[in-house]
C-alpha positions as CSV (number, residue, x, y, z in Angstrom):
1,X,-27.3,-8.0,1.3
2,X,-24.4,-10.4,0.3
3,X,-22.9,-9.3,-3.0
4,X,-19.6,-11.1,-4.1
5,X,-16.6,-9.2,-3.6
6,X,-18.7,-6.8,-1.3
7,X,-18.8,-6.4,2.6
8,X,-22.1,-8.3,3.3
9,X,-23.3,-4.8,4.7
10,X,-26.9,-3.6,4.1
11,X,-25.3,-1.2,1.0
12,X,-22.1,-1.9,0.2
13,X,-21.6,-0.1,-2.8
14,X,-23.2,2.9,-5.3
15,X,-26.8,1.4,-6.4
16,X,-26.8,-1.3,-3.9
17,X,-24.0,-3.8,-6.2
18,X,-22.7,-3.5,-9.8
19,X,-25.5,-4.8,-11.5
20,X,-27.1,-1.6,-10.7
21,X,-30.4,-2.9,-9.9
22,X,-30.9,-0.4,-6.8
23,X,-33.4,-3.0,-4.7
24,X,-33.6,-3.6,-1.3
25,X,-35.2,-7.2,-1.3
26,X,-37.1,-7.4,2.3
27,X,-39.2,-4.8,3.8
28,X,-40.7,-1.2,3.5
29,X,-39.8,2.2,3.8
30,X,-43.3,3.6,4.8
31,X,-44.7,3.4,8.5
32,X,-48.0,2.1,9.7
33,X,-49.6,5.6,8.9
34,X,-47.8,5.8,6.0
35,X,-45.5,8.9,6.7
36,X,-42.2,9.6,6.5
37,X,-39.7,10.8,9.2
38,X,-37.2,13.2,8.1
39,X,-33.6,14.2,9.4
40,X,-31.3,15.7,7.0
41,X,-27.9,18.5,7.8
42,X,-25.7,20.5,5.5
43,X,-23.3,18.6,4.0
44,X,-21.5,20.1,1.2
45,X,-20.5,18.4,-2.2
46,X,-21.7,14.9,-1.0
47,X,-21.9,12.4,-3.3
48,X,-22.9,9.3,-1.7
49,X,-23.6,6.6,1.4
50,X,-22.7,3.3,2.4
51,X,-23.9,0.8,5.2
52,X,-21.6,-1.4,6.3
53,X,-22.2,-2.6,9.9
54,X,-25.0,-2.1,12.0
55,X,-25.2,1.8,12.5
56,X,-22.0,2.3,10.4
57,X,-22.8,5.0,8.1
58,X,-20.2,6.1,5.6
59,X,-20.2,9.3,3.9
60,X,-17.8,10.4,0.6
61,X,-17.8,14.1,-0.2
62,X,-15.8,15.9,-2.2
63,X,-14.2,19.6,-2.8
64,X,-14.8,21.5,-6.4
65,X,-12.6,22.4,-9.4
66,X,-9.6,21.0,-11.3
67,X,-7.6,19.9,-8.2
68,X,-10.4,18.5,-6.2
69,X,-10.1,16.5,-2.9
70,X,-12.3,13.9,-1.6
71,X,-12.9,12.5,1.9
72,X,-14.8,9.7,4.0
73,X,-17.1,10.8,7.1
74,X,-18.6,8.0,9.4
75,X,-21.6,9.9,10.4
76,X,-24.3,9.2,13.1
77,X,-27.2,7.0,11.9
78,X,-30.0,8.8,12.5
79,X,-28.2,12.7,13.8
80,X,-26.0,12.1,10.6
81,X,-23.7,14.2,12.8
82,X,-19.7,13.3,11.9
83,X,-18.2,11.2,14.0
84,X,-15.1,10.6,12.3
85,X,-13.6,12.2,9.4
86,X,-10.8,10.7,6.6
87,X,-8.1,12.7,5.8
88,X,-8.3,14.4,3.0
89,X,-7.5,12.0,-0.6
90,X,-5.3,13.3,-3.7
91,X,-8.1,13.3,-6.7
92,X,-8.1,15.7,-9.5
93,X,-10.8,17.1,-12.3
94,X,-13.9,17.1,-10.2
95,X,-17.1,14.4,-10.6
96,X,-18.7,12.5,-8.1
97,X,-16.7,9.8,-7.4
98,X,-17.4,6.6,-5.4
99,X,-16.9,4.9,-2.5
100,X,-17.8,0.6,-1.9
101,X,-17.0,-1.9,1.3
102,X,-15.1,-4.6,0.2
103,X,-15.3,-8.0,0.7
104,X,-11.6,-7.7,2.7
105,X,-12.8,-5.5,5.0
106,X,-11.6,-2.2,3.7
107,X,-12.9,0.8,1.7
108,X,-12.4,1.6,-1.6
109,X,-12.6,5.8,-3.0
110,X,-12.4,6.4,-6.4
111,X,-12.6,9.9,-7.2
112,X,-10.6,12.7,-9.6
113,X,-8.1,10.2,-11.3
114,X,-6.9,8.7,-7.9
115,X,-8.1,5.6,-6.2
116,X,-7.6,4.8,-2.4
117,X,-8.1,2.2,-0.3
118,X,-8.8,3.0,3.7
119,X,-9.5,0.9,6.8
120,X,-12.8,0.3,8.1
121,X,-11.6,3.2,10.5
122,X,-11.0,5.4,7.8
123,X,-6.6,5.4,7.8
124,X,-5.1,5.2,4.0
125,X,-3.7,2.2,3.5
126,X,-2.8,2.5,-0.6
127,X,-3.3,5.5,-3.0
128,X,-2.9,5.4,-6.4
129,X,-3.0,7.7,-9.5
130,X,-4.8,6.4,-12.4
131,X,-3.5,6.3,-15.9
132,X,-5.4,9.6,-17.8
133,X,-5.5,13.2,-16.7
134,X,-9.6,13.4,-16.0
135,X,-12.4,11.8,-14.0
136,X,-12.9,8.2,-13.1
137,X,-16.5,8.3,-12.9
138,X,-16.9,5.0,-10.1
139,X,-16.4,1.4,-10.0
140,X,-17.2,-1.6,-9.8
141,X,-16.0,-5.0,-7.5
142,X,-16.0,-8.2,-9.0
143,X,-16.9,-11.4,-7.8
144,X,-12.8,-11.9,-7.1
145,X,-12.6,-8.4,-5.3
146,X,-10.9,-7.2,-8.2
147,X,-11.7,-2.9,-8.7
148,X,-12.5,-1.7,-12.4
149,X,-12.4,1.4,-12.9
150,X,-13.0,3.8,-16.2
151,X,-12.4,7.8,-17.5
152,X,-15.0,9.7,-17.6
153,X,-15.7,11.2,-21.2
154,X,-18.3,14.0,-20.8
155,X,-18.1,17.8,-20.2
156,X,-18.0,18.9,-16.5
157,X,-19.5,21.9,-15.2
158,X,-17.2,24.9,-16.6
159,X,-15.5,22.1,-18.3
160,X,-17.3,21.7,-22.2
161,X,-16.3,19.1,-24.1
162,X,-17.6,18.4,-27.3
163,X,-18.8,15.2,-28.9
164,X,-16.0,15.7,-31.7
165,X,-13.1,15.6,-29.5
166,X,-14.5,12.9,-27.2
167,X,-11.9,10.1,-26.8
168,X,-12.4,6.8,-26.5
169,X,-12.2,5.5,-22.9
170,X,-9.8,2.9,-21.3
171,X,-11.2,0.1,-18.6
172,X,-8.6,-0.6,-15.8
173,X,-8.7,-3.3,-13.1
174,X,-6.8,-2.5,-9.7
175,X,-5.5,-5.3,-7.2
176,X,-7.6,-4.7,-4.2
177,X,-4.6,-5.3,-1.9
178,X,-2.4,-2.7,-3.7
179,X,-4.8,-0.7,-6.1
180,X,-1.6,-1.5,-8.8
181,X,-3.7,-1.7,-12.1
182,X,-3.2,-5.5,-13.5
183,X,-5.0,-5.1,-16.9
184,X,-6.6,-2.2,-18.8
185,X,-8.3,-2.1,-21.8
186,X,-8.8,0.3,-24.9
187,X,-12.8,0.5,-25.7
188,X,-13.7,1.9,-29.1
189,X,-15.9,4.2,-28.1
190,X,-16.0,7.4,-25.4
191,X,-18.5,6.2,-22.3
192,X,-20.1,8.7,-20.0
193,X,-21.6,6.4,-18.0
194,X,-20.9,4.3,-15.1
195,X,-19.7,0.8,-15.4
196,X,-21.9,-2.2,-14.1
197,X,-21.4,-6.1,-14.1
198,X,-22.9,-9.4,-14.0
199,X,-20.4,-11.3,-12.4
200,X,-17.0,-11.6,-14.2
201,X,-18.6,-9.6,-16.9
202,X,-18.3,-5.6,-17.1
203,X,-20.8,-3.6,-18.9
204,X,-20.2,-0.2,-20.6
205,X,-22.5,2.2,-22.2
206,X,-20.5,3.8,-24.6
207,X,-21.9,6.8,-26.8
208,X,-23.3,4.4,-29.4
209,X,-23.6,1.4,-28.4
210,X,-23.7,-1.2,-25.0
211,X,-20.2,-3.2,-25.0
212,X,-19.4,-5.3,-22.9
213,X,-16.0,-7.5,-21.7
214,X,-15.0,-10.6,-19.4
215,X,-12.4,-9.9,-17.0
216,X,-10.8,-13.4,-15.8
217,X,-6.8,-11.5,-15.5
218,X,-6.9,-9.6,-18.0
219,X,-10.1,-8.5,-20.1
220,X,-11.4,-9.8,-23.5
221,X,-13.8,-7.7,-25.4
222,X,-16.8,-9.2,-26.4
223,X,-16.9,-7.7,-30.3
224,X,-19.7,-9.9,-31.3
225,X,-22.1,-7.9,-28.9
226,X,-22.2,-4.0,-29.5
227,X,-26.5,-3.4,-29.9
228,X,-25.9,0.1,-31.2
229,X,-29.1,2.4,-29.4
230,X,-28.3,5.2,-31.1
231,X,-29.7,5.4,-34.6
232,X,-31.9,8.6,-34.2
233,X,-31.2,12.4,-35.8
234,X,-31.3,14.2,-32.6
235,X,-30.6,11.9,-29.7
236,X,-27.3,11.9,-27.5
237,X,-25.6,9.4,-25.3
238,X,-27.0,7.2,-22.7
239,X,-26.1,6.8,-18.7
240,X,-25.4,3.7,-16.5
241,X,-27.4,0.5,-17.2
242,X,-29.3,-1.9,-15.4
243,X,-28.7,-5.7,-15.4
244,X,-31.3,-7.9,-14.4
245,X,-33.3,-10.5,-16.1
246,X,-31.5,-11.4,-18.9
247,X,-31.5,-7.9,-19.8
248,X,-29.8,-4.5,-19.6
249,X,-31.6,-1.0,-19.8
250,X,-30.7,2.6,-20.1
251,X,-31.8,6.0,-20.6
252,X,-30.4,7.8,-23.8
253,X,-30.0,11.5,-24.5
254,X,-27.6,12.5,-21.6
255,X,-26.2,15.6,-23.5
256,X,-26.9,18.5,-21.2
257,X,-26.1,17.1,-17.2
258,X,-23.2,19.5,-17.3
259,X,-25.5,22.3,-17.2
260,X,-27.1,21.4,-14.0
261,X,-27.7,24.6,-11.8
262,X,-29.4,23.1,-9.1
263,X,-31.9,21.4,-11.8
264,X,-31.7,19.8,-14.9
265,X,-35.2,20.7,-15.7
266,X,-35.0,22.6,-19.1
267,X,-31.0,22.1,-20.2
268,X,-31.7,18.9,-22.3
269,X,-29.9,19.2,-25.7
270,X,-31.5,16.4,-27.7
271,X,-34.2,17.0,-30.1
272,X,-34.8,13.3,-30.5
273,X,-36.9,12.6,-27.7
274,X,-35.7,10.4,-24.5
275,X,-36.0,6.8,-24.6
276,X,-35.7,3.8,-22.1
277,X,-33.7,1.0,-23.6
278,X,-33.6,-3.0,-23.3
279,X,-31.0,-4.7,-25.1
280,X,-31.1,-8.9,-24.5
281,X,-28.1,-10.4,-23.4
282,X,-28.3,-13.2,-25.3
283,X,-29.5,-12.0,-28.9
284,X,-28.4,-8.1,-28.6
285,X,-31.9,-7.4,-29.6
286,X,-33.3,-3.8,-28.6
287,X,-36.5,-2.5,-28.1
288,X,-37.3,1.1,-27.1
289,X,-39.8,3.4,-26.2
290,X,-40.4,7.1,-25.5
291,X,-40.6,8.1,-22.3
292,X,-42.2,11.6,-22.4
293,X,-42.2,11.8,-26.1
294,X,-40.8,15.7,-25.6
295,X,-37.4,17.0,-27.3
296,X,-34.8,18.5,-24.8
297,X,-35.0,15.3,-22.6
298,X,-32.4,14.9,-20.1
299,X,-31.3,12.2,-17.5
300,X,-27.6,11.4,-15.8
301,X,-29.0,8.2,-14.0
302,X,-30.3,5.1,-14.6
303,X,-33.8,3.7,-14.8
304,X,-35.1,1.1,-12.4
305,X,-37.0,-2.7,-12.9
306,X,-39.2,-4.8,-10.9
307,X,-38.7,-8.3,-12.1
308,X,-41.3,-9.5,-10.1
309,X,-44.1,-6.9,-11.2
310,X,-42.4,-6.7,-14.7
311,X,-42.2,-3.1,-14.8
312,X,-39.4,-0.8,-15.7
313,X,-39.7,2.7,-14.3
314,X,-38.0,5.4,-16.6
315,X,-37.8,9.4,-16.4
316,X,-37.3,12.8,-18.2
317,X,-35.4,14.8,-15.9
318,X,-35.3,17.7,-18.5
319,X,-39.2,17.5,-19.1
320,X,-40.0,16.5,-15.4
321,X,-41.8,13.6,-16.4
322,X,-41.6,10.0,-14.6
323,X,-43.3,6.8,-16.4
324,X,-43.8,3.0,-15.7
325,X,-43.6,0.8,-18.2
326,X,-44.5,-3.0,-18.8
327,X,-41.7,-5.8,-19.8
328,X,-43.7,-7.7,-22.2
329,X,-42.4,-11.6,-22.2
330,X,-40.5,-10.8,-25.7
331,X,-38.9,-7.8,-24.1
332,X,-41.7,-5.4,-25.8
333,X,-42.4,-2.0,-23.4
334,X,-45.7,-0.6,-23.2
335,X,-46.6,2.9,-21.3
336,X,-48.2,1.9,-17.6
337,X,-48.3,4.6,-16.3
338,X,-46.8,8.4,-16.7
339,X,-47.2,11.5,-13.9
340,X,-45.6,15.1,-13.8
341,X,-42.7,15.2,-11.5
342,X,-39.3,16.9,-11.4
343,X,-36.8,13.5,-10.8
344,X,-33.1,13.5,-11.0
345,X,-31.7,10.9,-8.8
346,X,-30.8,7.0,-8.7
347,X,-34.0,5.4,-7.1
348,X,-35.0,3.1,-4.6
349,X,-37.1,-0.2,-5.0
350,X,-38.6,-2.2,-2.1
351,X,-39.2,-5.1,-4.0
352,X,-41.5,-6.3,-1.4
353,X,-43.7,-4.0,-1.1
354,X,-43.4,-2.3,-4.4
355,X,-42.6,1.2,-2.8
356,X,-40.1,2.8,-5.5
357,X,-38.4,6.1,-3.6
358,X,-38.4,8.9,-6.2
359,X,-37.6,12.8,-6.3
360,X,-39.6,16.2,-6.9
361,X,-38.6,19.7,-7.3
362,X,-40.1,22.6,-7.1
363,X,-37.4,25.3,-8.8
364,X,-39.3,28.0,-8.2
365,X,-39.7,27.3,-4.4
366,X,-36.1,25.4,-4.0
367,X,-37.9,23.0,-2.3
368,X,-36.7,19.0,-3.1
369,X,-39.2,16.6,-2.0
370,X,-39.2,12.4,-1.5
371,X,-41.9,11.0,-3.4
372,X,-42.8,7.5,-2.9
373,X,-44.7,5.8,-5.6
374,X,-46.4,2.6,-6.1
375,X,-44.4,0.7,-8.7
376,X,-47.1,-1.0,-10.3
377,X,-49.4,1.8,-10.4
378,X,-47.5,5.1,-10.4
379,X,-49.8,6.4,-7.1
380,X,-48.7,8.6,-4.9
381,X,-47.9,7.2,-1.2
382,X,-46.5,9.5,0.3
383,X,-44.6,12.7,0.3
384,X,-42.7,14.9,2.2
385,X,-39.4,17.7,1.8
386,X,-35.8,16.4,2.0
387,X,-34.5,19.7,3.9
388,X,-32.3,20.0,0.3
389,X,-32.8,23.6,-1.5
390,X,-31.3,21.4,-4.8
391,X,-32.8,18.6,-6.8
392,X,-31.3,15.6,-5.9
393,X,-29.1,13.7,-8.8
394,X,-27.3,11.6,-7.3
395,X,-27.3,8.2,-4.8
396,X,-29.9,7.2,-2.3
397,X,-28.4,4.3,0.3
398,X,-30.8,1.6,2.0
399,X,-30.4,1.7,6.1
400,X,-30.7,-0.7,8.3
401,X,-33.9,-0.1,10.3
402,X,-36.3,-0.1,6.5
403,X,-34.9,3.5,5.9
404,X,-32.8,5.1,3.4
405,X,-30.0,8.0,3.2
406,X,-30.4,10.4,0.3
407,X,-27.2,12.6,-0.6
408,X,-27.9,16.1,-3.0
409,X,-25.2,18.5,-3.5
410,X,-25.8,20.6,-0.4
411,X,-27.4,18.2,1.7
412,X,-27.4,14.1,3.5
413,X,-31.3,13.3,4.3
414,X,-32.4,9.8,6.1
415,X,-35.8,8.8,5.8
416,X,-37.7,6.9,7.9
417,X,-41.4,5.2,8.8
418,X,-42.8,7.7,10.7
């Protein structure tokens, strides 16, 4: 896929590109008899895969605690062996990080409060600390290669942090030649979540409210858009968001992802229950809708749209419930469809084939399965285990051969038609 100020790889960076719309355009993941062929190894703390050239897989990983390290491994594309390993990268206070091809050729980690930029065969070419003492939670790469970055501004595993002493967080842009940051700016709110972008345009989702600002330098806030989703007693902060359409949409009531423990089923906070979002990008207007309709909802991802079906598949990771919903023409969402299942991660579409790659776990058997699910329909298509003994909550990868990597804590899965 060809994504401005990407390597023109088939998954150049975290969701597939910054406007987080996690699609792989051509093809399908499931075989003739509709199975799935698994291959998946122990590989500890990582976080996430790209695809850069054909059969060049890249794997980030990381170490744990306050004084964490992160590293690159090009792995085999179908042994997921290593082939070739990074050395190890300066970071800090530990949360999955990132790693992105750019459109120069290089690679870019951001992990800890560091950011580094590495050759396609994996030397350091620049390092640099970033400006506050805690996570940088990802990036994105805009249309002109530049990097923009943000703190992280949520509790960490052993790490509490309440919502009273939340700060608000600070966007930085790096030079991709140097990393040197060449604008930052004060938002007025904390933000959790990931950063996305439409272009020249960088979208936050702070604990209130979606904010957004142009970046053409130096950045300009836009303070005449700030649709404020949170207005209910009980409800928490939302995660990444989704661009497409004319549209952004998120999950709310994030509280809790701190307490994962190999699941997130049962550690929601919120006694509002969860909701997927849409906020115009035009008017600002929202619309809403509950997604399992249960208090202590959960989520730490985003949801997923199919502009061509019009449906917006949302989840409840603290409930295990998973829903489709229908994009009305005026932005309304209606239920679709809603099942039972224990999901976590960032998802997969095939947006020819309507194949939307989910998760399932079973806590009680440690078993994490690969679900794939008609998008339009919410039917089951196949199934099968991911070799990973935790639920899944982080970034799936498309392949090049209509297959897809899956990273969990413990474990890097590929899938493919059997």
């Amino acid at each position: 896929m060809t994504v401005p100020g990407y390597w023109p790889g088939p998954w150049s960076g975290e969701d597939g590109g910054p406007d987080r719309r996690q699609t792989v355009p051509v093809g399908g993941l499931l075989g003739p008899d509709g199975g799935l062929e698994v291959t998946s190894r122990t590989a500890v703390a990582s976080t996430m895969v790209v695809t850069r050239e054909p059969g060049e897989v890249l794997l980030l990983g990381h170490t744990a605690g306050d004084d964490a390290v992160s590293f690159v491994e090009r792995i085999d594309p179908r042994t997921l062996e290593p082939l070739q390993r990074s050395a190890d990268l300066d970071g800090g206070p530990a949360w999955p990080g990132s790693i992105a091809a750019h459109a120069d050729g290089s690679l870019v980690v951001v992990f800890g409060n560091h950011a580094h930029k590495l050759t396609a065969d994996l030397a350091v070419e620049a390092s640099v600390s970033l400006p506050r003492p805690r996570p940088y939670n990802g990036f994105v790469v805009l249309p002109d290669g530049t990097i923009v970055t943000k703190d992280f501004a949520g509790s960490r595993p052993g790490s509490p942090l309440p919502a009273d002493e939340r700060e608000p967080c600070q966007l930085v842009a790096l030079d991709p030649e140097h990393l040197g940051v060449v604008a930052t700016l004060e938002l007025p709110e904390p933000s959790v979540a990931r950063l996305s972008a439409d272009g020249s345009t960088v979208y936050v989702v702070g604990d209130t409210s979606l904010l957004r600002a142009r970046f053409d330098g130096s950045f300009h806030l836009d303070e005449a858009f700030a649709p404020r989703y949170r207005t209910r007693p009980g409800q928490t902060y939302g995660w990444d968001c989704v661009v497409v359409d004319g549209a952004a949409y998120l999950l709310d009531d994030g509280e809790g992802s701190d307490a994962y423990d190999g699941t997130l089923r049962g550690h929601g906070t919120s006694t509002a229950p969860l909701q997927l979002h849409r906020a115009d990008l035009t008017t600002g207007a929202l619309s809403a809708v509950e997604v399992s309709g249960r208090p202590g909802g959960l989520v730490a991802n985003p949801p997923i749209v199919d502009p061509i079906r019009h449906v917006a598949v949302a989840y409840d990771s603290g409930n295990g419930v998973l829903a489709g919903f229908t994009v009305g023409a005026d932005g309304d969402l209606a239920l679709r469809w809603r099942r039972d299942q224990d999901h976590g991660a960032h998802l997969v579409l095939f947006a020819e084939t309507g194949e939307v790659v989910t998760g399932d776990y079973d806590a009680t058997s440690g078993r994490d399965q690969v679900v794939v699910l008609d998008v339009a329909t919410g039917t089951e298509l196949a199934r099968a285990d991911t070799g990973s003994p935790l639920q899944g909550v982080l970034f799936p990868a498309r392949g090049f051969d209509d297959d897809v990597y899956l990273c969990a804590f413990s474990t890097v899965t590929r899938l493919a038609p059997r």
